[in-house]
N, C-alpha and C positions, 0 to 999 in steps of 0.2 A: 504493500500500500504506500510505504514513505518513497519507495523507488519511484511508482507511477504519480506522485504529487509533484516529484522533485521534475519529474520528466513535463509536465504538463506546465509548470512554473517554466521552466527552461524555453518550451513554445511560448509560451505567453511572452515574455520575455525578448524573444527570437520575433515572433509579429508585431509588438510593439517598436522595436527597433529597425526595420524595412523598410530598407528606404531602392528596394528595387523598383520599383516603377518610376521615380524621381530619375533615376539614372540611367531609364530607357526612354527620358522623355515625356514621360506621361503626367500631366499635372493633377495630382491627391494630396491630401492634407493629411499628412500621420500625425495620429499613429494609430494605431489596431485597437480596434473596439469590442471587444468579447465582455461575456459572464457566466459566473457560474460554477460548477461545483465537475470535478473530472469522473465522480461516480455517476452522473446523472443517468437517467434511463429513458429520458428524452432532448429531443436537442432541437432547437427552431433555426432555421437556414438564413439568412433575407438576404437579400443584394447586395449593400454595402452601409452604411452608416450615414446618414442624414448630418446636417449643422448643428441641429442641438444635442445628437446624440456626440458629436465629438464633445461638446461641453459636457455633456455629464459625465461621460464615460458609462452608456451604457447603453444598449441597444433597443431601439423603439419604446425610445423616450415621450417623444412628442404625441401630436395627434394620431400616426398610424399605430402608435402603442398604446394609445388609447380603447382605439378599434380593434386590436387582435386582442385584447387581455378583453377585451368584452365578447368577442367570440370563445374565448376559451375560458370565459367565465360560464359560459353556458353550456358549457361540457362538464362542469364541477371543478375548473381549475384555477385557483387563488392566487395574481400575478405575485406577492407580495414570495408567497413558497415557491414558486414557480422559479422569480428568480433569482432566490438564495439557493433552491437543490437543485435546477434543471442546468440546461447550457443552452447558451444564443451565441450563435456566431453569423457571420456571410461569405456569400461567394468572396468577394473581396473586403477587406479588411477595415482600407481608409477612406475615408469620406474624399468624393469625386469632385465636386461641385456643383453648380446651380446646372441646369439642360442651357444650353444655348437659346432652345425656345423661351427662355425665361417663366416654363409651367415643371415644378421641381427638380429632384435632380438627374444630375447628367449620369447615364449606365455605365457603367465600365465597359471597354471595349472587349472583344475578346481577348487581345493582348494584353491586357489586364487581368482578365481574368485566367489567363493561361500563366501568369509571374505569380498570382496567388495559389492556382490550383496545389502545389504541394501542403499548403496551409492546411487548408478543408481535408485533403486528404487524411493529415497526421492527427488532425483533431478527430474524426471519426475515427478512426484505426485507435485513436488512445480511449476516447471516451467511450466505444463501443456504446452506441445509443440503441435501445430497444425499440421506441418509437422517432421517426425523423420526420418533422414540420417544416418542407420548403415552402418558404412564404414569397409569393412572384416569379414570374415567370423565368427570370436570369436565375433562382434558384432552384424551378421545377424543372429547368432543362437539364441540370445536373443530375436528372434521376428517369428522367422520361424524356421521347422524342422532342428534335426539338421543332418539328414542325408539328407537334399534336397542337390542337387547339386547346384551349382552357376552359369551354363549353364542354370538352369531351373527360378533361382529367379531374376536375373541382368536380367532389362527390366519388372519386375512386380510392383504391389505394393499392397500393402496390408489395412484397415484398423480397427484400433482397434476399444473396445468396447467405448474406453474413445471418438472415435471420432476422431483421431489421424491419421496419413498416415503415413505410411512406406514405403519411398522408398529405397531401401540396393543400395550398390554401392560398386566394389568390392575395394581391399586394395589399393591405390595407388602406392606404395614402389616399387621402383627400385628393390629391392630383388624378387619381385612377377613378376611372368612370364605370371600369368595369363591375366591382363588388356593388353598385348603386345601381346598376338596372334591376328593375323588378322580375327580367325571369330569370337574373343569375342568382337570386335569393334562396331559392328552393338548393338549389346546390350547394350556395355556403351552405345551409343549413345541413344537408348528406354530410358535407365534412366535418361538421362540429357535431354529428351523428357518432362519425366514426372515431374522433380524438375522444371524445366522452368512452366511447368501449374499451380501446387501448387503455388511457387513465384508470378505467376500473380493474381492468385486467392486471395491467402494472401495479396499482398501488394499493384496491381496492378489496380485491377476490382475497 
């Protein structure tokens, strides 16, 4: 147990300090924005960290963390324990910037996302999560096509080889249109069907 704290401290550590995408040109504001506990038995995925989440130092702070801890409130899960025993992390680590369109922020390129992928990777591989939360679509592709549509995956789940579930959920963010149309409602709701079952199965049975 003290080996895998020290090893997961040493990541944290290691992604706070990265300054590989600065030095391929790419402009991010570090440093790495994670939480959470390395025994966790679930893990939330998201994009990359927002403005006010680099002030706080924690992930989906603002209003779209507003909106997922009220989705997974309605599955029975209490953000407060959520995120002192769970883990949150993202495809990519540092907050990107504003979109150019000036309607929130800018995606991580793939080239970005390919200087972080060993990240995501070491963080699964260390945490071994039993349930996995990709929230939007730059982190559902990490786990499903990336030409499926989000009408077809919101409401499914999937599971891996390691044994893991995936359940996607889409972005929360006020910017996104999509979780506000009225017929994708019925499918967030399949998804917070199916995180409420895992949570009981996990914590509850």
């Amino acid at each position: 147990m003290a080996i895998k704290e020290d090893v997961f401290a040493a990541l944290q550590a290691e992604m706070r300090a990265c300054r590989r995408c600065s030095a391929e040109g790419h402009w991010v504001q570090p440093e790495a924005v994670t939480q959470g506990d390395v025994e966790a038995r679930m893990m939330t995925i998201g994009q990359a960290p927002g403005s006010t989440e680099v002030v706080a130092k924690r992930p989906f702070n603002a209003g779209s963390g507003s909106r997922l801890f009220e989705w997974l409130a309605q599955a029975g899960i209490d953000e407060a324990w959520f995120r002192q025993t769970q883990y949150m992390t993202s495809v990519t680590k540092c907050y990107p910037g504003r979109a150019t369109s000036g309607t929130g922020d800018r995606v991580p390129s793939r080239a970005e996302q390919a200087l972080c992928r060993p990240f995501l990777e070491q963080e699964l591989r260390l945490v071994s999560p039993e349930l996995i939360l990709p929230i939007g679509r730059l982190a559902i592709e990490q786990f499903f096509p990336r030409s499926a549509k989000l009408e077809d995956i919101i409401g499914t789940e999937k599971q891996l080889e390691s044994g893991a579930w995936v359940v996607p959920l889409p972005h929360p963010s006020g910017a996104s249109r999509w979780h506000q149309l009225e017929e994708n409602r019925a499918r967030i709701q399949q998804a917070i069907g199916l995180v409420r079952k895992h949570y009981q199965r996990l914590f509850l049975d």
